[in-house]
N, C-alpha and C positions, 0 to 999 in steps of 0.2 A: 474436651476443652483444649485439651494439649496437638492434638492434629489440628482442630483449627486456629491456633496461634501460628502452628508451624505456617499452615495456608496463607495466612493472612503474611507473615514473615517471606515465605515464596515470591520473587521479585516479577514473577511475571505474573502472578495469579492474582498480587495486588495490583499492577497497573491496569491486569485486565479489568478488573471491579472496578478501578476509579474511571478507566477509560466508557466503561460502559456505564455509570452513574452518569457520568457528564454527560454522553449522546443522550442518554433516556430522558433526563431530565431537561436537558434544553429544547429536546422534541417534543415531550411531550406540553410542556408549559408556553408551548407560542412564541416562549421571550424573543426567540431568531427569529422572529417573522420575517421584519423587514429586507434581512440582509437574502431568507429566501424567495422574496418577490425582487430583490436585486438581480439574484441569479436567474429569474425567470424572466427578467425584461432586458439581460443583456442578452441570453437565448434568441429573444426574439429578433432583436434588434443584428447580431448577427448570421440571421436567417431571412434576407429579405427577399421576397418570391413576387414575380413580376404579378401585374393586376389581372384581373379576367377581365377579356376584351367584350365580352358581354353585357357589363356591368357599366352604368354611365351615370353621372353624377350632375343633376343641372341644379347649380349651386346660386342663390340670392346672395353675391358678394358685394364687396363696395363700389364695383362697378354699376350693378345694378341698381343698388340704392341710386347713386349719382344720376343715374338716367331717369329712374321710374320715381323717384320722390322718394323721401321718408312714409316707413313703415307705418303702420298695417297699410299694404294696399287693397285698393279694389279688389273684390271678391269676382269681378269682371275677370280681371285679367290671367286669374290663376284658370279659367274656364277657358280661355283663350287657349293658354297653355297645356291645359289637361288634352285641347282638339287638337292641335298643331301636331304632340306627339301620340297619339292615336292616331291621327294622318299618313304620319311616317311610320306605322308599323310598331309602336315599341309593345312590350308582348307586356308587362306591368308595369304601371308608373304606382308610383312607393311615395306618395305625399308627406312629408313629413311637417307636416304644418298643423295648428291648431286651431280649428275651426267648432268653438263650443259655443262660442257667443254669436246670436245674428249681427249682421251687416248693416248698426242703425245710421248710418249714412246714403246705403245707398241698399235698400229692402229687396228688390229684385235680383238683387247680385247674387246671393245666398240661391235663390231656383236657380238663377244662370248655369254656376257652380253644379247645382247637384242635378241637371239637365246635361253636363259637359262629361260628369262622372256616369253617369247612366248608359250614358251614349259610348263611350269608353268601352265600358263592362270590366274595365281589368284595373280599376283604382281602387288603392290597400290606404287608410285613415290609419291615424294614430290614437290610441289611448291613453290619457293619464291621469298617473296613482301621483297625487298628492296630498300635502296637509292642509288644512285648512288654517289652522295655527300650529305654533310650536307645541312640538309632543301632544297635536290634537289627533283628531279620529283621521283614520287615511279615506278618502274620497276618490272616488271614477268618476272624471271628468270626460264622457265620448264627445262627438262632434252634434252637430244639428241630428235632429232626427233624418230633415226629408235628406243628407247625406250618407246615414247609416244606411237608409234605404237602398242605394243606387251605390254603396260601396263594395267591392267584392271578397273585402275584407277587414276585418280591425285587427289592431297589434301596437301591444306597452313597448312603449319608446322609455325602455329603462337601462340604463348600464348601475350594476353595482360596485360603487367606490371600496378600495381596502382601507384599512387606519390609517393608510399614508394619503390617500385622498386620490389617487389612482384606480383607474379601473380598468380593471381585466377579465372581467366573469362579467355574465348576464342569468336569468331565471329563465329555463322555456317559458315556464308557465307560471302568470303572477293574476292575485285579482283578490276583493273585497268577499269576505266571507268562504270563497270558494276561488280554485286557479282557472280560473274559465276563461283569459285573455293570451294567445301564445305571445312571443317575441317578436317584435317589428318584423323584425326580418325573417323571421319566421312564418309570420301572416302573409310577407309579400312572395315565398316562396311557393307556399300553397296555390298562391295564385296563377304563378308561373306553370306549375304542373304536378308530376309525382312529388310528394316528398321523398329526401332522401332517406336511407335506411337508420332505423335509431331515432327519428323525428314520427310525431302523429299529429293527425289534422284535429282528434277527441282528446280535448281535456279529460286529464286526467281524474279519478275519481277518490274522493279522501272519506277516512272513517267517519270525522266527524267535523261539521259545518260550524266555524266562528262568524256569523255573522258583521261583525265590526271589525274584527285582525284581518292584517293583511297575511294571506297563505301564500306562501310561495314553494316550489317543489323544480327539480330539477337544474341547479345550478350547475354550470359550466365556465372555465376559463376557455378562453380559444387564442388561438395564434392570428395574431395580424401580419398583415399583408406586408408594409411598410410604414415611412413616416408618412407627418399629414403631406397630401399633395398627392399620395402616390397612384390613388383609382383617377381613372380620365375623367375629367370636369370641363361642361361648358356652362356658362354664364347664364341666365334666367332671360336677361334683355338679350341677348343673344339669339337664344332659343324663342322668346317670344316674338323678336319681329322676324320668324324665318330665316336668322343670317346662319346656314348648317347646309351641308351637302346631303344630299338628299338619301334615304334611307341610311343614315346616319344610326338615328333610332331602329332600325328595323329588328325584329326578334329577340330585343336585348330589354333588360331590366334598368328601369330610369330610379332613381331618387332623388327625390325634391327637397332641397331643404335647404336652411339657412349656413354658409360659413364665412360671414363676415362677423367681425369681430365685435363688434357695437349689437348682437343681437344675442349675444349671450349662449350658446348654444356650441361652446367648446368645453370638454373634459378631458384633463391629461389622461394618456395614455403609455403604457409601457414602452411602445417606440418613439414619445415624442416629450414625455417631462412635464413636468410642472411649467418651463419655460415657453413651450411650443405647443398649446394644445390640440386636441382633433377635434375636428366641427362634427355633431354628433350625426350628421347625415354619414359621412366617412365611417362613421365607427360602425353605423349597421351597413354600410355595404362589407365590410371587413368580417361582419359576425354574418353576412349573410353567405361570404365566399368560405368562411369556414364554416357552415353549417352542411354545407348541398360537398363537398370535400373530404367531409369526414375532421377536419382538423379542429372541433373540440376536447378541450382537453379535460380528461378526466383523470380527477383526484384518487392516487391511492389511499383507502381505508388507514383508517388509524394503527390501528396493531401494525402491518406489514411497513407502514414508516420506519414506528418501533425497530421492529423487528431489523430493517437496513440497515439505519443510524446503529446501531450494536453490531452489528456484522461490519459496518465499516469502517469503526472505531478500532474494532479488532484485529482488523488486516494486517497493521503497521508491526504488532507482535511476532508474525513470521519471521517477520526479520531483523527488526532490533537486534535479539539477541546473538543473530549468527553472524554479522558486520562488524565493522570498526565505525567509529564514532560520525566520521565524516561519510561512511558509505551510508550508514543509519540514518544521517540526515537527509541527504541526498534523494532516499531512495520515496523516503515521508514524505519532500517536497515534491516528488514527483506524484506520488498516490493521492497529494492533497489538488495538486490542480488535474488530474485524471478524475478525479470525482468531481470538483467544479465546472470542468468543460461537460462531463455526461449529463449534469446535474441540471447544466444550463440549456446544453439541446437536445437534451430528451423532449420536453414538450413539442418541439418545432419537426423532432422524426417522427416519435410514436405517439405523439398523442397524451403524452401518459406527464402527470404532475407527480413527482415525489419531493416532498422539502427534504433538504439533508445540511439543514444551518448545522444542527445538533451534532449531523455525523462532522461535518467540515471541522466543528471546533475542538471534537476529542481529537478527532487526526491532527491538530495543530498543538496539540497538548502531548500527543502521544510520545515525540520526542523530549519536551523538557520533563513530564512524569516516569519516561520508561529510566533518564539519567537520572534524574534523583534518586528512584529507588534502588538504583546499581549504587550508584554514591553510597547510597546509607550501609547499604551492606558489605560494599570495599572499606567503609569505614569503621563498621562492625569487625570485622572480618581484619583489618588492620589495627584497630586497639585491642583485638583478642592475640596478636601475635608478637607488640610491643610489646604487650604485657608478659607475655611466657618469655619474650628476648632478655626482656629488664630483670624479671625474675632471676631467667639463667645467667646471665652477665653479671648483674649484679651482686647476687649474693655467690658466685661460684667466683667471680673476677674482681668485684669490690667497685664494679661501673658508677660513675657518680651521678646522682639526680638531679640536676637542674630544676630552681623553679619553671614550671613551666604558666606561659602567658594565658592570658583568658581567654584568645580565640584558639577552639578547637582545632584547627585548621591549621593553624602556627604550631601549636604544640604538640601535633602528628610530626611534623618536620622535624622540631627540634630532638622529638626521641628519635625518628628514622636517623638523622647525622650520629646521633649518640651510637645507635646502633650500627649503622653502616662503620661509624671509627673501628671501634672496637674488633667489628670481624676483622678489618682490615690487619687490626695487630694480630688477633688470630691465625690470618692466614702467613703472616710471618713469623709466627711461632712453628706454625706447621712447615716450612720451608728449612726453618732453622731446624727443625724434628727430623727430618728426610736428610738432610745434610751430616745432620749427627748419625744418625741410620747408617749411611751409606759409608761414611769413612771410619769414623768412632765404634762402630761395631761391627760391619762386615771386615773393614782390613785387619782388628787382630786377630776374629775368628779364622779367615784366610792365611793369615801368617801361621796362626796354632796347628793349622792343619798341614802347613808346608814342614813344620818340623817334630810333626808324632811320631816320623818314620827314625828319628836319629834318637827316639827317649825309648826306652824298656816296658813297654806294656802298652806302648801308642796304639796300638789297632783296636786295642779296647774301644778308644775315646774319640774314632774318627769318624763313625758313624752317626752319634749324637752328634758330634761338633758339625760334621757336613748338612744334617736335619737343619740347624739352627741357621745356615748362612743360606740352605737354599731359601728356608721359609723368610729369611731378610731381605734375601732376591726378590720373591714372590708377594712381599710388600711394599717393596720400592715400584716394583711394575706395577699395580693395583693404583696406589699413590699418585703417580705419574700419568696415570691412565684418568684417574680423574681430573686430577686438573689440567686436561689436555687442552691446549688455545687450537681452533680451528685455522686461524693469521698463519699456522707454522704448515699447514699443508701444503702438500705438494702432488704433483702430476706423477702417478705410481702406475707400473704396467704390472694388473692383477693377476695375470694368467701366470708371468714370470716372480712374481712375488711367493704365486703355490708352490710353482717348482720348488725354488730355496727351500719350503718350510717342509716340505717333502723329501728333499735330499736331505736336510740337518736330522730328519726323525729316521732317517735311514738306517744308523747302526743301532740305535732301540727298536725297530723292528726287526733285524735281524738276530737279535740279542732273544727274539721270544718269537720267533721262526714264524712272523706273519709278515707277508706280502704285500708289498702298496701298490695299489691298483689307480693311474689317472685317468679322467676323460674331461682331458683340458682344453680348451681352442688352441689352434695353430695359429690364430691372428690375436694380439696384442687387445687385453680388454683395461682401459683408463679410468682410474678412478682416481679420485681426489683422497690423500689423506697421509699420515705419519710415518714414513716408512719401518721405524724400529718397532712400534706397536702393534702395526698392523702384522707384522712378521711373527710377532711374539702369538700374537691373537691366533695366528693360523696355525703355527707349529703346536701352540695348546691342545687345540682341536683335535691333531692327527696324532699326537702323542698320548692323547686318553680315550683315543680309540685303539689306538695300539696295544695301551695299558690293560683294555677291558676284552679285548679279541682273543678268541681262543688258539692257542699254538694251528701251525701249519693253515691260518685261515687268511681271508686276504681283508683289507682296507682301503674304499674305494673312495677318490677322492674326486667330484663331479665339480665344474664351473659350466654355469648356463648363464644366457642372457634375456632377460622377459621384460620386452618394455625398455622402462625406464630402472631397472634393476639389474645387480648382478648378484647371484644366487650363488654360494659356493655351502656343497654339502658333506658330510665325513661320514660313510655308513660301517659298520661294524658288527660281528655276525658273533656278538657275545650271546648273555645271557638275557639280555632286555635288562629295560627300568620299568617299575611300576609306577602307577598314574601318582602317587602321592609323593614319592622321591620328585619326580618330575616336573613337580609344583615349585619346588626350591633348588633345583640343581643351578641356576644363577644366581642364586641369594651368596650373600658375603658370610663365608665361613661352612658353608655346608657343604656337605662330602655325600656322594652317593655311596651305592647301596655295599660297593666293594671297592670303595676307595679308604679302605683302612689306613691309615700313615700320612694320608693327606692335608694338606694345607687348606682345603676349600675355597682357596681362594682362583687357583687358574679358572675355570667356568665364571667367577664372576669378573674378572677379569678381560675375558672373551665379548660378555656383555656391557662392560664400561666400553671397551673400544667401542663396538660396533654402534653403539645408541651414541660416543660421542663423534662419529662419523656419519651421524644419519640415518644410520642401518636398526638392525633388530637380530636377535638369537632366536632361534629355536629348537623342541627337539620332537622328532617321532618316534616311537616305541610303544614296548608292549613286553612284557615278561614270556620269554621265549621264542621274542620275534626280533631279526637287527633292529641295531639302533641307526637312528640317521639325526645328526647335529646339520643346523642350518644357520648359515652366516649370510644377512643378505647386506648391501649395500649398494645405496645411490650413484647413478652414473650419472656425469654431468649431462646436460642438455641437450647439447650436442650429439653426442655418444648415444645417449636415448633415443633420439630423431631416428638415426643413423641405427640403428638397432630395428626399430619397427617397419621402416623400409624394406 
C-alpha cells in the first residue's frame, strides 16, 4: 500500500496514468468523433489529386432541364444517348438513373431503352435499398426486368452518411437478407475489365442468412479526388444532340446521372460541406477512381487505436521533465500539430485511417497536468521546508507568526518574506561573526604570540597559542570561501597562479627533504576566478602532499587542458588513502588517515573554492599506491574553442 501511494505521489507516473485515462477513454467512447472526421476531411481536402482522364461524367444539369423539358424524360431519349456513346467508343456507360417503374406515357420507350442497352453490351443499372416507411422493412428496388436482361451489370447506388450527415465510406457489398449487390462503382468496374486487387466480382458468403435485415460487409472510407466540379463533365443535351468532338468518349468510363440541384441527388462530402454538396454521380466516379487506385481507406482495428492514443499521450513526458517551462511548452505545441498533420494525411498517403481525437486531447492536457502535478509537489515540498524554517527560526530566534490569509498561495509568500528576512539578519550576524573572528580574536592571539619571547616560560605557550590562530586562519578562509560572490571574479593566468602556490610551499618541502616536481604549460592558461582563494586552494593542495610524502621523494605537480577544462593534479608517493577515508576527505572537519593535529578543514576548503568556481575535487588512491588530488576548473568559452582546435 505504501509503494503505491508513493507511485501514485510520483509526479510523472501520476501524469502518465491521467495522461493515458484521458486518451483511452476519449478513444475509446467515440465522444471525439466528430473533431476526427474533421481531421479526416481537412486531409483530404489538402490533398487534392488531378481527375483521371478516362473517367467522364455526362451530367442532366440545368442546362439540360432548360432545353429537354422537365423531368422524368422520355425513356426515348436516354436510348438515344445510351447509342450515341457506344458509337463513340465509350468502353462502360454507368447509368445512374432509376428505371423501376415502366414508361406509362410512352410504353415502347421502356423496349427502345432496353434494345439501346443490349446493343451497347457494356451498360451497368443501379440498385436501390430503401424503406418503404419510416423504420419499415428495407426493400430492393432493381430496374425493369427486360433491362436487367440486357444490362452488363447491377450495383447499390449507396454512400453511407456519419452522425454529422457526411459521407465518406461506402459498403462493397450490401443487399436484403444476403450481400449479393457490389457497389455502383464497383459493378461499373467489373464491367470495364480486371478488377483491381482486393476487390471480387463473387459476393461474399455469410454464416448465416437474415432474410428481412439489411447485411452489409466490407465497409471502406476512400479519399476523393477534389471538390464538386472537379472530374470532367459534359452536359446530357450536349451529348445527346452530338455537339462533342469525336472520340471524345472513346475507351473511357461515362457516368450518367443527375447534378442539378432541383433533383435531389447531392450529399455533402468531406471536400465540399454541408454548404456545397456533390451530385452523387461525382461521388461514384470518385469511389470508383479510388477503387481501381488502391486509395480505400482502411480502418485500424480497435485495440492498436488504443494502443496509439496511449503511446501518444505519453510522448510529451520525455520531455516535460528535462525542459524549462516555456521549452516544455513549445516542444507539446509542436508534437500536438505533428500528430495533427500525420493524423490528417495519413489517409490521402497510405491508405490507412487511425482516429487520434483521444491522443490529440491528452497531448493538449499533457502540459497543464504535467504543471499541476510539479505545482503540487513544489508546494508540498515548500510547506515541508517553511515548516522546519519556522520551526528553527522561530523557536531558536523567537520569528513572529503572522496571521496568515486564506489563500494558500498568499500565505506561502508571506512565510517565504518572513523567512527570507530573517536569513537576511542571519547572514549579518555571520558577517558581524567573521569580523569579530578576525580582529577580536586573531589580533590578541597574534600580539600574545609576539610577546612570549620577552615572558619566562613563553615557549611553553607558543605552540598552542600558534594551533589556535592558524585554526582562525583556516576558518576565516573556509568562511570566505563560501560566501564567495562570482560578480568579484576576475581574468587569472592559471599556469602562473601554480607557479606562486609552488614557490610559497617551497621552504616546507625542503624542511621534509621532498622535491617539487612541475609539468606546467609554457603558454598562459585563463580562467575566471578569485585570485586570493584560488592561490589558497592551490597551495593547500601542494602543502598536504608534501605533508603526507615520504622524505627524499618528489611531488608532481601536472596542469593539462581537455576540452572545455583545465585539470590541475598534486601526486604524492606516500602511503596511499583507503577507499573509506576517501569518502570524506572533503567533508568539513575531517582529517585523514595521518593528518593528526589537523584542522580538517584545508580539503574542504579546496572543495568550497573549486564547486564555488564551477569546477569539482577529486582524489585517486589506493593504500600503497601515490595519491593523486585533482582540481578541475572551467575555461571560459573562448579558451575552450581555442583548446579543442
Amino acid at each position: 500500500m505504501h509503494r503505491l501511494l508513493h507511485l501514485f505521489g510520483n509526479d510523472r507516473f501520476s501524469s502518465a496514468l491521467i495522461l493515458l485515462l484521458v486518451a483511452i477513454a476519449a478513444t475509446g467512447s467515440g465522444v471525439l468523433g466528430r473533431v476526427d472526421n474533421l481531421l479526416y476531411d481537412l486531409g483530404l481536402r489538402l490533398q487534392v489529386r488531378p481527375p483521371p482522364a478516362d473517367v467522364v461524367i455526362v451530367a442532366i444539369d440545368e442546362d439540360s432541364l432548360s432545353k429537354l423539358g422537365r423531368w422524368p424524360w422520355s425513356r426515348r431519349l436516354h436510348a438515344t444517348l445510351v447509342d450515341r456513346l457506344h458509337a463513340d467508343g465509350a468502353r462502360v456507360i454507368g447509368l445512374d438513373l432509376v428505371f423501376a417503374e415502366p414508361d406509362t406515357a410512352d410504353q415502347p420507350a421502356d423496349a427502345l431503352l432496353a434494345e439501346a442497352v443490349g446493343r451497347a453490351g457494356n451498360v451497368v443499372l443501379p440498385v436501390l435499398l430503401e424503406n418503404n416507411r419510416v423504420n419499415g422493412q428495407v426493400l430492393e428496388t432493381l430496374p425493369l426486368p427486360q433491362l436487367v436482361e440486357q444490362a452488363a451489370g447491377l450495383g447499390r447506388v449507396h454512400i453511407e452518411l456519419d452522425l454529422d450527415g457526411i459521407g465518406r465510406s461506402l459498403f462493397l457489398w450490401e443487399g436484403v437478407g444476403a450481400p449479393v449487390w457490389p457497389h455502383f462503382a464497383q459493378a461499373v468496374l467489373a464491367a470495364a475489365g480486371p478488377l483491381p486487387s482486393g476487390l471480387s466480382r463473387a459476393a461474399p458468403k455469410i454464416a448465416e442468412e437474415s432474410p428481412f435485415a439489411l447485411v452489409r460487409q466490407g465497409q471502406r472510407r476512400f479519399a476523393f479526388l477534389g471538390p464538386p466540379g472537379h472530374v470532367r463533365t459534359l452536359s446530357y443535351a450536349q451529348v445527346l444532340t452530338g455537339d462533342f468532338a469525336p472520340d471524345t468518349f472513346r475507351d473511357r468510363i461515362v457516368l450518367v446521372g443527375a447534378t442539378a440541384a432541383g433533383m435531389g441527388d447531392l450529399l455533402p462530402t468531406p471536400v465540399s460541406g454541408q454548404h456545397q454538396p456533390m451530385p452523387g454521380v461525382e461521388i461514384h466516379a470518385n469511389a470508383l477512381d479510388a477503387m481501381r487506385s488502391g486509395r480505400l481507406v482502411r480502418e485500424v482495428p480497435l485495440a492498436w487505436v488504443l494502443a496509439i492514443a496511449a503511446l501518444l499521450a505519453l510522448v510529451p513526458l520525455a520531455w516535460l521533465p528535462r525542459t524549462n517551462p516555456l521549452g516544455g511548452l513549445l516542444a507539446t505545441a509542436a508534437w500536438f500539430v505533428a500528430v495533427m498533420a500525420v493524423s490528417a494525411l495519413l489517409p490521402g498517403l497510405l491508405h490507412v485511417w487511425v482516429p487520434s481525437a483521444g491522443g490529440l486531447l491528452a497531448i493538449l492536457l499533457a502540459y497543464p497536468v504535467w504543471s499541476w502535478r510539479r505545482l503540487e509537489s513544489a508546494g508540498r515540498f515548500l510547506d515541508h521546508e517553511l515548516q522546519r524554517l519556522r520551526q528553527q527560526l522561530g523557536s531558536e530566534e523567537g520569528v513572529p507568526l503572522h496571521a496568515l490569509p486564506h489563500d494558500p498561495f498568499e500565505a506561502r509568500i508571506r512565510q517565504v518574506r518572513a523567512a527570507s528576512y530573517r536569513l537576511r539578519q542571519l547572514q549579518e550576524d555571520r558577517r558581524e561573526t567573521l569580523a569579530f573572528l578576525s580582529h577580536d580574536i586573531r589580533a590578541p592571539i597574534a600580539a600574545a604570540l609576539m610577546r612570549l619571547d620577552d615572558l619566562p616560560g613563553g615557549a611553553r605557550l607558543h605552540e598552542p597559542l600558534a594551533r589556535a590562530l592558524a585554526l582562525a586562519e583556516k576558518f576565516l578562509r573556509a568562511a570566505r570561501a563560501e560566501a564567495l560572490d562570482a560578480t568579484r571574479f576576475e581574468e587569472l593566468d592559471l599556469v602562473a597562479l601554480t607557479h606562486q602556490a609552488v614557490d610559497d610551499a617551497w621552504t616546507a618541502a625542503r624542511a621534509r627533504v621532498v622535491r617539487l616536481v612541475r609539468h606546467l604549460p609554457d603558454e598562459p592558461v585563463w580562467v575566471q576566478g578569485e585570485f586570493g582563494l584560488l592561490h589558497r586552494a592551490l597551495l593547500n593542495l601542494v602543502l598536504n602532499a608534501v605533508q603526507h610524502a615520504p622524505q627524499e621523494t618528489e611531488v608532481e605537480v601536472a596542469l593539462e587542458i581537455a576540452g572545455e577544462w583545465a585539470t590541475l593534479t598534486v601526486t604524492d608517493h606516500g602511503p596511499g588513502i583507503a577507499a573509506d577515508v576517501q569518502a570524506r576527505l572533503f567533508q568539513r572537519f575531517s582529517r585523514g588517515s595521518g593528518a593528526a593535529g589537523g584542522s580538517g578543514l584545508g580539503l574542504y576548503f579546496v572543495r568550497t573554492v573549486a564547486e564555488k568556481h564551477g569546477g569539482s575535487t577529486g582524489v585517486m588512491s589506493e593504500p600503497g599506491a601515490p595519491t593523486r588530488f585533482i582540481l578541475r576548473l572551467p575555461l571560459p568559452s573562448d579558451v575552450g574553442a581555442k583548446a579543442a582546435q
